[in-house]
DSSP file (Angstrom, degrees, kcal/mol; ACC not computed):
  #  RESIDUE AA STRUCTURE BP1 BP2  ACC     N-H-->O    O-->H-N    N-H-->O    O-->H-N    TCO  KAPPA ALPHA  PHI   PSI    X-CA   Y-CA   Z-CA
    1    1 A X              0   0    0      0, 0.0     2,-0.3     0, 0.0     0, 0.0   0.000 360.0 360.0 360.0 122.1   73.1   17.3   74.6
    2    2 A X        -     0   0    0      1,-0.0     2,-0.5     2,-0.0     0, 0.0  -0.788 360.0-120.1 -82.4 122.8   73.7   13.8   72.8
    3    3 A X        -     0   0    0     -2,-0.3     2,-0.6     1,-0.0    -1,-0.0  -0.713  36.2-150.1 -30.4  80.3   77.5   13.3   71.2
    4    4 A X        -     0   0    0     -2,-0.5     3,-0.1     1,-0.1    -1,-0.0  -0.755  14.9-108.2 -98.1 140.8   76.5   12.8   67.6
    5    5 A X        -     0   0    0     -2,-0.6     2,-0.3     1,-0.1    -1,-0.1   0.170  44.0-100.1 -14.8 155.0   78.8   10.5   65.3
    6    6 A X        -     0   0    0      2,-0.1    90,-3.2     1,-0.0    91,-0.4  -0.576  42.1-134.6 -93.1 165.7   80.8   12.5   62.8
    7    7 A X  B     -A   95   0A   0     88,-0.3    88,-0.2    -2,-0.3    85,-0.2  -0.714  47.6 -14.6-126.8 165.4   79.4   12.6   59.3
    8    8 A X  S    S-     0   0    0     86,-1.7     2,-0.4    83,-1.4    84,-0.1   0.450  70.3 -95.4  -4.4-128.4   80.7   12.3   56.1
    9    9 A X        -     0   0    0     45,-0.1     2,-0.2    90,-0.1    -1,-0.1  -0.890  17.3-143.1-173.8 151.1   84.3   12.3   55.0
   10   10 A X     >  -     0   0    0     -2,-0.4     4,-2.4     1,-0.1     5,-0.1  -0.471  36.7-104.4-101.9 155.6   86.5   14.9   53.6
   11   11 A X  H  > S+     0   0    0      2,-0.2     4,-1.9     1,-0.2     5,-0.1   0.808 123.2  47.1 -49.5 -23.6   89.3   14.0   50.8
   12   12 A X  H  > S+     0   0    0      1,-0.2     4,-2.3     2,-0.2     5,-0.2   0.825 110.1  52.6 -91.5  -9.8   92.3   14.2   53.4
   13   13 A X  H  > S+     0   0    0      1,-0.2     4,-1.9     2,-0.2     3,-0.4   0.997 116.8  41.0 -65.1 -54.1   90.2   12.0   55.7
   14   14 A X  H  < S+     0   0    0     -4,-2.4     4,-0.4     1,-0.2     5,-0.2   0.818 114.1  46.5 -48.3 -37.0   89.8    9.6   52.5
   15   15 A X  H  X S+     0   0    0     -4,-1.9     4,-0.6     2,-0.2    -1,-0.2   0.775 110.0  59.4 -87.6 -27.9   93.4    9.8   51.2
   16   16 A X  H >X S+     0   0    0     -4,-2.3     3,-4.3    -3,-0.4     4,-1.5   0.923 117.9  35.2 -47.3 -82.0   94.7    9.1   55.5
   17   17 A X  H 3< S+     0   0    0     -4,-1.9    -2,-0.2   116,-0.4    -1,-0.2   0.263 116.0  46.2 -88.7  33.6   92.7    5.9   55.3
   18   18 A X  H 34 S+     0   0    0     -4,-0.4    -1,-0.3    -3,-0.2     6,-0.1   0.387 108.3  61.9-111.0   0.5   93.1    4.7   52.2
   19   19 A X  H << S+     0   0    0     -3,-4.3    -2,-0.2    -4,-0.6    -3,-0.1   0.833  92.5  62.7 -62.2 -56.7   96.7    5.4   52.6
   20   20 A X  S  < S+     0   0    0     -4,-1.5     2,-0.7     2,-0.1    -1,-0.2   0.506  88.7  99.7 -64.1 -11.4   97.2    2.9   55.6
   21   21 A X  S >  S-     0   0    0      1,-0.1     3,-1.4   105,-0.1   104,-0.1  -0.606  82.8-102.3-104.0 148.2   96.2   -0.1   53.3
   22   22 A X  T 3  S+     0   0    0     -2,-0.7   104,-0.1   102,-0.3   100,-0.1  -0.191  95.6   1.5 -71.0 142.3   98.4   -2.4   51.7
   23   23 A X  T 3  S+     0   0    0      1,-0.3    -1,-0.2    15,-0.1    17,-0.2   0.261  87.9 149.2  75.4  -9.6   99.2   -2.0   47.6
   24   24 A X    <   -     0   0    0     -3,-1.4    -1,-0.3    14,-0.1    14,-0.2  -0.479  25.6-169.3 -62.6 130.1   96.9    1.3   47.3
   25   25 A X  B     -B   37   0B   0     12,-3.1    12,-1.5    10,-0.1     2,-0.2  -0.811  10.3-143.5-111.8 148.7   97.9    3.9   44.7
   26   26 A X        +     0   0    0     -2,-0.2     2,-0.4    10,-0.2    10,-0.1  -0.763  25.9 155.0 -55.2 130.6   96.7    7.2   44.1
   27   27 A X        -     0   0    0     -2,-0.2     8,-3.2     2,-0.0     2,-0.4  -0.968  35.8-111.9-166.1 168.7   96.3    9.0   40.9
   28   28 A X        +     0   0    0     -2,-0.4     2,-0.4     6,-0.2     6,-0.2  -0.992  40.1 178.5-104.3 106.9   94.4   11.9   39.0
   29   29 A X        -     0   0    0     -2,-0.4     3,-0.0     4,-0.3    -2,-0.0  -0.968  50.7  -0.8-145.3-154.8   91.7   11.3   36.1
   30   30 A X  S    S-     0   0    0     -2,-0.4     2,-0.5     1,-0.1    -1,-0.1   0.915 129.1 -42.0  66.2  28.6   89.6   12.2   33.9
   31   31 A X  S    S-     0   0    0      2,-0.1     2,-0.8    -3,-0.1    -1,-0.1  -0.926 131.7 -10.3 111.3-119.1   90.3   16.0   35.0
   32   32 A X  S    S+     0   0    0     -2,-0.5     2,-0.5    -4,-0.1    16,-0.3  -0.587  84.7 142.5-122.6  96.6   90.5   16.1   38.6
   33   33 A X        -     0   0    0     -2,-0.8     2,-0.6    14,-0.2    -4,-0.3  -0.901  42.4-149.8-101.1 135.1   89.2   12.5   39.9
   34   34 A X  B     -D   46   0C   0     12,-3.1    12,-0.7    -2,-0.5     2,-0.5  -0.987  27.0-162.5-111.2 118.2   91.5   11.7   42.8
   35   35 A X        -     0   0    0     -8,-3.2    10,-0.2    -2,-0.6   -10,-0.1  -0.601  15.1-146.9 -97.1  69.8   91.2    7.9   42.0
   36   36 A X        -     0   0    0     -2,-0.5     7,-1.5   -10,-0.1     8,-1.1  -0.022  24.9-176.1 -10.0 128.4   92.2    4.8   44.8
   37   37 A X  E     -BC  25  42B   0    -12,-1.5   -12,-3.1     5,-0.3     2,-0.3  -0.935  18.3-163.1-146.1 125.4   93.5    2.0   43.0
   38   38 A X  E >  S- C   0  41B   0      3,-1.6     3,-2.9   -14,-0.2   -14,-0.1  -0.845  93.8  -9.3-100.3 140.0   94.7   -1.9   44.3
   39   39 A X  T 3  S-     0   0    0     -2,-0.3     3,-0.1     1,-0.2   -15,-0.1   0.635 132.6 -62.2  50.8  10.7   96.8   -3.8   42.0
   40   40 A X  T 3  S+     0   0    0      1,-0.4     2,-0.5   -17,-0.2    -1,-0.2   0.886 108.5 123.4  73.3  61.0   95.8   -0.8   39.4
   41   41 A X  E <   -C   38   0B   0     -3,-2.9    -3,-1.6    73,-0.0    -1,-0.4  -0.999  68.4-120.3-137.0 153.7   92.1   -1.6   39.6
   42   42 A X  E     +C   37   0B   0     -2,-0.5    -5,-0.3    -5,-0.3     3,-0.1  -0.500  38.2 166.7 -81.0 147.4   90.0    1.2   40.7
   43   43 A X        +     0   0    0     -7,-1.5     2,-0.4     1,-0.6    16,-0.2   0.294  65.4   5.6-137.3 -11.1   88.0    0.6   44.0
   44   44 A X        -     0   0    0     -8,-1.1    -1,-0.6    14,-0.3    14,-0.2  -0.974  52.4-166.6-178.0 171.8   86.9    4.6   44.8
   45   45 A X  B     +E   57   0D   0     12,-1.2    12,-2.7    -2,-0.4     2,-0.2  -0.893  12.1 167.2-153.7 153.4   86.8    8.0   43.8
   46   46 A X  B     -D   34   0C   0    -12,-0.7   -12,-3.1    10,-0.2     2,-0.7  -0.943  49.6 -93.6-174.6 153.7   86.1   11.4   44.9
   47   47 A X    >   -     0   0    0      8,-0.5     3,-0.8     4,-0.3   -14,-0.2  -0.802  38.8-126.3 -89.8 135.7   87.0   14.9   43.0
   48   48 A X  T 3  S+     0   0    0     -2,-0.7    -1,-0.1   -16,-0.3   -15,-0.1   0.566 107.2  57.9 -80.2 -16.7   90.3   15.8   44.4
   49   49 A X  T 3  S-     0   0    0    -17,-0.2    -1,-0.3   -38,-0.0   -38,-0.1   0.881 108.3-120.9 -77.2 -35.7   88.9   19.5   45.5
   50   50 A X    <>  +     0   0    0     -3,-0.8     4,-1.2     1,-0.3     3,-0.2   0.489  60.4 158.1 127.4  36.9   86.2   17.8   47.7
   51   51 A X  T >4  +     0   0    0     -4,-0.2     3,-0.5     2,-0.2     4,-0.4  -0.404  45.8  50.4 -72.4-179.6   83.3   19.8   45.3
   52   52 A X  G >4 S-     0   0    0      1,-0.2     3,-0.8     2,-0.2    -1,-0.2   0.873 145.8 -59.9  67.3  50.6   79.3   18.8   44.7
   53   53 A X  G 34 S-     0   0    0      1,-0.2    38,-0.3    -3,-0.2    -1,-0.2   0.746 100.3 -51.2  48.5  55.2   79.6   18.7   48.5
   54   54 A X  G << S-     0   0    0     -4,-1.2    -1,-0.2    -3,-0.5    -2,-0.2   0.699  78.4-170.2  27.9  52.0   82.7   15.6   48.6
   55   55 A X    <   -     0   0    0     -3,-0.8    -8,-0.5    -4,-0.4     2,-0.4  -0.172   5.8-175.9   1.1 101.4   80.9   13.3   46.4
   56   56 A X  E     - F   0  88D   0     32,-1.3    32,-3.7   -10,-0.1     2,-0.5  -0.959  15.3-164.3-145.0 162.0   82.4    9.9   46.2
   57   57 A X  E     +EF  45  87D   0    -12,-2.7   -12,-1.2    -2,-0.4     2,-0.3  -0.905  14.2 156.4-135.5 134.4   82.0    6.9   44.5
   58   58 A X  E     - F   0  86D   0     28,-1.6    28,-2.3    -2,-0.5   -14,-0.3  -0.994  40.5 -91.6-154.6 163.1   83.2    3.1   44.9
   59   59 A X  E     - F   0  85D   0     -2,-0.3     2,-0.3   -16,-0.2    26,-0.2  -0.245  41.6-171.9-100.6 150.2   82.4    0.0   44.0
   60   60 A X        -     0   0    0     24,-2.6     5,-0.1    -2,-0.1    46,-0.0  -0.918  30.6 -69.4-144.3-178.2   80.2   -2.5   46.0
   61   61 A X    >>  -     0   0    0     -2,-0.3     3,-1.8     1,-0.2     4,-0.9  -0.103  40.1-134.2 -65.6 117.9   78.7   -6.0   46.6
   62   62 A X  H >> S+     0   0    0      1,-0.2     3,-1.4     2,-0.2     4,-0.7   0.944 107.4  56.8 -44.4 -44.1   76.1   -6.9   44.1
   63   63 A X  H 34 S+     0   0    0      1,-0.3    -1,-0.2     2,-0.1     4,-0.1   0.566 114.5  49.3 -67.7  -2.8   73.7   -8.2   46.6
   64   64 A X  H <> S+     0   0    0     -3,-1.8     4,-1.4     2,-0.1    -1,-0.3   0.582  82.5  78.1-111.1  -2.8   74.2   -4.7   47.8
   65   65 A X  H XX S+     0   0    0     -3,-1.4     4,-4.2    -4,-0.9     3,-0.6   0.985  94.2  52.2 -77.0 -53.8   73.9   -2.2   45.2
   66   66 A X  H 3X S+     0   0    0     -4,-0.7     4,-1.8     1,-0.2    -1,-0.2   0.971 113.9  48.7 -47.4 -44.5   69.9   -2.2   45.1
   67   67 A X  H 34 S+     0   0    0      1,-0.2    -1,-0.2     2,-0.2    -2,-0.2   0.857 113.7  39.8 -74.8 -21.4   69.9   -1.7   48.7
   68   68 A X  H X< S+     0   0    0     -4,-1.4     3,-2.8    -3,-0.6     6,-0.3   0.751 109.9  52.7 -85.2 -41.4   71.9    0.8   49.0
   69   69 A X  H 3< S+     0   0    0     -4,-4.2     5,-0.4     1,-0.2    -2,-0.2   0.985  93.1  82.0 -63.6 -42.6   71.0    3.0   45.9
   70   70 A X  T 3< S+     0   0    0     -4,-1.8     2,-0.5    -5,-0.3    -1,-0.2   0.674  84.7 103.7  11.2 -41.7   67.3    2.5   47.7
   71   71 A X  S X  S-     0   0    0     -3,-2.8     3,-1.2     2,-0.1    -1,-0.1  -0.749  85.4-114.4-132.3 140.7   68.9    5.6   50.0
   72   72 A X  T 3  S+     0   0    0     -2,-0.5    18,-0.1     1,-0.3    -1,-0.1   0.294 111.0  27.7 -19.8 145.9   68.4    9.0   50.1
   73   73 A X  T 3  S+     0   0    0     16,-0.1    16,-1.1    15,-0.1    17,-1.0   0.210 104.2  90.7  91.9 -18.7   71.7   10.4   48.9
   74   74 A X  E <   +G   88   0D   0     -3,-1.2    14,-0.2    -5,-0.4     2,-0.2  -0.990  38.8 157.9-124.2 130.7   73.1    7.2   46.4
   75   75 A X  E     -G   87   0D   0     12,-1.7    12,-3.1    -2,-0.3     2,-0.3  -0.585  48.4 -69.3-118.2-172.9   72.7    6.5   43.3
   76   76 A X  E     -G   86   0D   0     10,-0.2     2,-0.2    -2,-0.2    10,-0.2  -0.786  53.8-111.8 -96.6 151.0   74.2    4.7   40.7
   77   77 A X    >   -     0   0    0      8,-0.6     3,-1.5    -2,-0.3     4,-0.3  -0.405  33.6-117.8-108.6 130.6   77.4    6.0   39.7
   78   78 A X  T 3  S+     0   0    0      1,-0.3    -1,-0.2    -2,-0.2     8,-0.0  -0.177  92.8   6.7 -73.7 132.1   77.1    7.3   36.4
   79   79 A X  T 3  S+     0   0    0     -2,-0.1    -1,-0.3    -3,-0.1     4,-0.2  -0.073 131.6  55.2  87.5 -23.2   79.3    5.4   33.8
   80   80 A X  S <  S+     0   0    0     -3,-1.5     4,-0.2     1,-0.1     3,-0.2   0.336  71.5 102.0-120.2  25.9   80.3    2.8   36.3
   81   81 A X  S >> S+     0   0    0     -4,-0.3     3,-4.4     2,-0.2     4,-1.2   0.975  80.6  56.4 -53.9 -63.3   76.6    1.6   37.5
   82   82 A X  T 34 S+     0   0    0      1,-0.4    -1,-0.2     2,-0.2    -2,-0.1   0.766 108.8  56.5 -45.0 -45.1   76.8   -1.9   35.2
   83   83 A X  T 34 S-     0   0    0     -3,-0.2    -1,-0.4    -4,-0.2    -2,-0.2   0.672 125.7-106.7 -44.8 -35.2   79.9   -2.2   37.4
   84   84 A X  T <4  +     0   0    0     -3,-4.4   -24,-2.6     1,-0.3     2,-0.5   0.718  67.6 150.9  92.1  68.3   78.2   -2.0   40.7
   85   85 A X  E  <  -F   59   0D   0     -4,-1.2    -8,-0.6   -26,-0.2     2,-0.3  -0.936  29.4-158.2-137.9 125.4   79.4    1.4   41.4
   86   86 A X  E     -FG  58  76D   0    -28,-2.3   -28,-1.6    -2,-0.5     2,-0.6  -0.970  13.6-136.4-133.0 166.5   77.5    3.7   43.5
   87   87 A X  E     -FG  57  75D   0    -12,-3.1     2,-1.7    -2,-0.3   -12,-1.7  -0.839   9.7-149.1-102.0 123.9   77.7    7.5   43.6
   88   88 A X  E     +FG  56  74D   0    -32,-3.7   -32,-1.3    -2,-0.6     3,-0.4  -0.633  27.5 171.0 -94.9 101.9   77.7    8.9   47.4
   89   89 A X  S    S+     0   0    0     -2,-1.7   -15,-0.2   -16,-1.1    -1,-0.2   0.481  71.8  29.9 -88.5   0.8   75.8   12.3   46.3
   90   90 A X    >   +     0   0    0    -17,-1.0     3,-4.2   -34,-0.2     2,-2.1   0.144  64.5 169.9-139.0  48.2   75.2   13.3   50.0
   91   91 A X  G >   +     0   0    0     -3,-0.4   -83,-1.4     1,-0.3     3,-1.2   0.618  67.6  66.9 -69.3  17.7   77.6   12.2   51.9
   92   92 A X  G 3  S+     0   0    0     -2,-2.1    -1,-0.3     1,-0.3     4,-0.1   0.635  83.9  72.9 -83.0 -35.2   76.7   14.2   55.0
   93   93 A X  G <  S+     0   0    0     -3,-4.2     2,-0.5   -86,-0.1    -1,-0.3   0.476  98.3  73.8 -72.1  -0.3   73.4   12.3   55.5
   94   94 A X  S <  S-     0   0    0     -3,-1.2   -86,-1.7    -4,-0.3     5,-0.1  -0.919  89.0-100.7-148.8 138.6   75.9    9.4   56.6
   95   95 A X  B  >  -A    7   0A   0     -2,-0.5     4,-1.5   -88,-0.2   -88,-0.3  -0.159  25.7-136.6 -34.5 132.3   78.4    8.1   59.7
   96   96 A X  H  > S+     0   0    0    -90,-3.2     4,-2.3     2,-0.2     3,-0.3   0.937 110.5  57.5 -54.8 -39.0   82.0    8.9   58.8
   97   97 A X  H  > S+     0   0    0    -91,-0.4     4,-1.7     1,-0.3     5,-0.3   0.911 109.1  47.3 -74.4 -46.9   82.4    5.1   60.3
   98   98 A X  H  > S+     0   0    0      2,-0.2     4,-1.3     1,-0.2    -1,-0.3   0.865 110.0  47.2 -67.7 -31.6   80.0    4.0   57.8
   99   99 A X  H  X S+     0   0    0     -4,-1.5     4,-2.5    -3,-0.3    -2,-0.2   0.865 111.0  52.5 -16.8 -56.6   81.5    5.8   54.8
  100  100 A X  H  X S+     0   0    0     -4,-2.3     4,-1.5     1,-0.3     5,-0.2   0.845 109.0  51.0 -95.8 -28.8   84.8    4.4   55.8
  101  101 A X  H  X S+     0   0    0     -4,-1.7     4,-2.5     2,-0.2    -1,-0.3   0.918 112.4  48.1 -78.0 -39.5   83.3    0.4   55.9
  102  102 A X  H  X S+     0   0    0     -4,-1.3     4,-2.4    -5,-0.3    -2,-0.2   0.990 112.9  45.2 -56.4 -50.4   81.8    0.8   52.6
  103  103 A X  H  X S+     0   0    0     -4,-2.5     4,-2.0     2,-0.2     3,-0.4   0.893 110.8  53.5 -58.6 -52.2   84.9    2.1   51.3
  104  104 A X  H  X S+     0   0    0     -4,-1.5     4,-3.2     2,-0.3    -1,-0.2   0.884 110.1  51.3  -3.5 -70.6   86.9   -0.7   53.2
  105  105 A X  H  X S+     0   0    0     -4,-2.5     4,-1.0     1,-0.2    -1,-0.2   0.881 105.2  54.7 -72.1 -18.6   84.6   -3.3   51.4
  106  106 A X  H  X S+     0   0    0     -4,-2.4     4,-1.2    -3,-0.4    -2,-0.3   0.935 109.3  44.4 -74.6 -32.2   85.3   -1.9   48.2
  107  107 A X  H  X S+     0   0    0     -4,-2.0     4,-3.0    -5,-0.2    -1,-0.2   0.889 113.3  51.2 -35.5 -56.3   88.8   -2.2   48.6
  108  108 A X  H >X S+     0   0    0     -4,-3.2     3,-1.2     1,-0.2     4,-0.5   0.890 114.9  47.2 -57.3 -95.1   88.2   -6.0   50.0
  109  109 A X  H 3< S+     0   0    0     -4,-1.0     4,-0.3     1,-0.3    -1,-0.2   0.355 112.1  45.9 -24.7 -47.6   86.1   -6.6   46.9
  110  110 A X  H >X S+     0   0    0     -4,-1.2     3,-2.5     2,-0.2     4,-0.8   0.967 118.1  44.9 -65.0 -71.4   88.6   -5.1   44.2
  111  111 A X  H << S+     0   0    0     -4,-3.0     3,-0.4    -3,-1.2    -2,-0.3   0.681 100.2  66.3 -63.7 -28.4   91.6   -6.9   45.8
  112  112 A X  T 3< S+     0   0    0     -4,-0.5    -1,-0.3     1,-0.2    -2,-0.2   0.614 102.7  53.3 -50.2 -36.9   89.6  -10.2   46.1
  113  113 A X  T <4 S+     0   0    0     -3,-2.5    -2,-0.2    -4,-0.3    -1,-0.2   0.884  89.0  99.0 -32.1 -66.9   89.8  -10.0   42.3
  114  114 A X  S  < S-     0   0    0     -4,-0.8    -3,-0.0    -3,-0.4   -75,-0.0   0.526  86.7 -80.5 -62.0 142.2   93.5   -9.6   42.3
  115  115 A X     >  -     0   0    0      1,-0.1     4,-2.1     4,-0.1     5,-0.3  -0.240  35.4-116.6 -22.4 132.8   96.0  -12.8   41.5
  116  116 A X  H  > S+     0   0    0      2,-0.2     4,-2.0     1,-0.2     3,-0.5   0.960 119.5  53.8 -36.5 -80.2   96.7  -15.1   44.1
  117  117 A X  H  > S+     0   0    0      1,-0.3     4,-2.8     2,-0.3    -1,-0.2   0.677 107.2  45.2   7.1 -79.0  100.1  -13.9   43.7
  118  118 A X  H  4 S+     0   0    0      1,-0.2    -1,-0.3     2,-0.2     4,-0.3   0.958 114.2  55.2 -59.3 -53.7   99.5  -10.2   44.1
  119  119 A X  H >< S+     0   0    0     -4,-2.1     3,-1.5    -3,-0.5    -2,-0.3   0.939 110.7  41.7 -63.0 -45.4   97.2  -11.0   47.1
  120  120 A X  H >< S+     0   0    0     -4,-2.0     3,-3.8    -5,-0.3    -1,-0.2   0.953 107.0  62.9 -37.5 -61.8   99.6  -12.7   48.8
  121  121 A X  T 3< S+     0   0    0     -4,-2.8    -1,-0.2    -5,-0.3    -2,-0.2   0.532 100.2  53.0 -55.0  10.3  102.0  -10.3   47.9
  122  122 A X  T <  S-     0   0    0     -3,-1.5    -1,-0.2    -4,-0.3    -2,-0.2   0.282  97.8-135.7-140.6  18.5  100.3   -7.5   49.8
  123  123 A X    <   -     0   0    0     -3,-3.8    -1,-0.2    -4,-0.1     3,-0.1   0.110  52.2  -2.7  61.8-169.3   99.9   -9.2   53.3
  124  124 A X  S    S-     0   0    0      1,-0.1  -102,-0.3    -4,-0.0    -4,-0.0  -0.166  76.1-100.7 -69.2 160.2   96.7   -9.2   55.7
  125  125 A X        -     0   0    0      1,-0.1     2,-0.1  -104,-0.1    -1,-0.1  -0.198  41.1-114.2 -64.1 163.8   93.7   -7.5   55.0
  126  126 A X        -     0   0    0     -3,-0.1     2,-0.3  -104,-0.1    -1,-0.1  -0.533  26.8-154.0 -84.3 171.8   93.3   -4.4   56.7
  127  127 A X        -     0   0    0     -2,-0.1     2,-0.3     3,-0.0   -26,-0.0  -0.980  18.5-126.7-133.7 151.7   90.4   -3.2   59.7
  128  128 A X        -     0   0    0     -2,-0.3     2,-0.4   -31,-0.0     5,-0.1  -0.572  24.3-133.9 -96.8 164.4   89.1   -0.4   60.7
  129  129 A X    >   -     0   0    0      3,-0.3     3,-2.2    -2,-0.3    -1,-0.0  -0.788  28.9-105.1-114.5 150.5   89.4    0.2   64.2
  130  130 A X  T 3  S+     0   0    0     -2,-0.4     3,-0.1     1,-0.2    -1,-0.0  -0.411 106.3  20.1 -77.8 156.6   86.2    1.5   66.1
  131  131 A X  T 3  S+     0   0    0      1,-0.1     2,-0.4     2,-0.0    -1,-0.2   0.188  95.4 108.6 104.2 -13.4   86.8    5.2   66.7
  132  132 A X    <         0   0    0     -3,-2.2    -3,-0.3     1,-0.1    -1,-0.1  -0.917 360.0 360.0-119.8 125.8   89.6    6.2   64.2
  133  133 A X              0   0    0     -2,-0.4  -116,-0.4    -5,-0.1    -1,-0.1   0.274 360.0 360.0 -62.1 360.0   88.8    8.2   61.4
């Protein structure tokens, strides 16, 4: 019997490690959106009961959005495609450790925005460490 990777990611899994990073807020909208926010720009999303089988959506790398909507299970995420936003409609088909590095870069990417000032202000980036959900 082969030791397979864990697979997708739950809301408290999300809300642990998006929790651990510096300047991330929480908040509820649009009904129940549980929304991740840097510097009060959005970088993911997820419905805060974990329905449509924990769904979630965050922004990514232009040069990455074709390639990634390309697979089974992402699209683009509806109202925030133009953005570079994709919607993880399956997330089950996929490594929790890969979930949690997309999510990571969307963070990076959102905060990369940010002031000098506010980046500064909010120390080194974070990493994910191999093994830890």
């Amino acid at each position: 019997m082969t030791d397979q990777p864990p697979r997708g990611i739950t809301v408290a899994q999300l809300q642990r490690l998006c929790s651990r990073w510096p300047g991330v807020t929480r908040d509820i909208k649009w009904g129940d959106n549980l929304v991740f926010s840097v510097g009060d720009k959005m970088f993911a999303m997820t419905h805060a009961d974990g329905r449509e089988g924990g769904r979630l959506a965050f922004k990514v790398a232009d040069e990455r959005f074709l390639e990634l909507t390309d697979l089974p299970g992402i699209i683009p995420a509806p109202y925030l495609a133009r953005m570079r936003w994709v919607s993880v409609t399956e997330p089950r088909r996929f490594a929790t450790a890969e979930l949690q590095a997309l999510i990571l870069d969307a963070y990076t990417l959102i905060r990369a925005r940010l002031t000098k000032k506010l980046q500064s202000g909010l120390g080194p980036l974070p990493v994910l460490k191999a093994g830890k959900p």
